[in-house]
C-alpha positions, 0 to 999 in steps of 0.5 A: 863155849868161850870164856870172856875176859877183861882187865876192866873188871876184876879178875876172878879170886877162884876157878871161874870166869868173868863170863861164858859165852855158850850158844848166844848166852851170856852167863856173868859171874857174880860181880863185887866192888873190887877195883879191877886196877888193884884187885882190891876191895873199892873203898866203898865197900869199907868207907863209903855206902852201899849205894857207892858199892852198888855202882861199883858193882854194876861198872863192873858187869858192864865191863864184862858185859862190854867185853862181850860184845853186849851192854846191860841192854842184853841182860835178861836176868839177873841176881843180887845178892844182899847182905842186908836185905835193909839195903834193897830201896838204896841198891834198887835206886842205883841197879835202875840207872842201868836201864832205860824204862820199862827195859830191865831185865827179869831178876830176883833179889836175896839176903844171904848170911855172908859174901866174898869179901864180906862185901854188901852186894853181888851181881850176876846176870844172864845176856842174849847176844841179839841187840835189843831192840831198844 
């Protein structure tokens, strides 16, 4: 089991990591618009929309996913987290940008009653560290 870290996402706000590589896997924490150069919410969490939220989110991950050795090309599953459930289609737009046709991974999507930092939207996601084959 080894832990991965990055200063290219934000660092974890509770006893976690970033990641956890464990037998070839990958397990990515949730990932939420915080600017990992400030530790702050991005400000388009409070200014902007959620699908600026949504690539925040998803810079992230892929710098966890980098930091790794792995890139969303690896991701066989994911979770997202939604506060509004309103928001699918305009979350949905931009989490596809992330994946070539017909190459996204398994995923299930959710409305929760709240997230940390009362943000919109978070991320996780399982990786395999093969190459695809893509």
């Amino acid at each position: 089991m080894k832990p991965i870290r990055t200063d290219k996402a934000p660092a974890p706000i509770g006893p976690y990591n970033q990641a956890i590589l464990a037998e070839g896997k990958l397990y990515l924490s949730g990932q939420v618009a915080i600017d990992p150069a400030t530790g702050q919410l991005d400000p388009s969490v409070q200014n902007g929309t959620v699908s600026e939220e949504a690539k925040v989110v998803m810079e992230n991950l892929g710098a966890v996913l980098k930091a790794a050795g792995m890139g969303f090309g690896n991701l066989v599953k994911c979770s997202i987290f939604l506060q509004d459930l309103n928001d699918f289609d305009a979350v949905n737009a931009v989490y596809g940008t992330y994946f070539r046709e017909g190459f996204a991974p398994a995923r299930e999507c959710v409305q929760v009653a709240r997230l940390p930092k009362d943000v919109r939207v978070e991320i996780s996601g399982i990786a395999c560290g093969r190459t695809p084959d893509y």
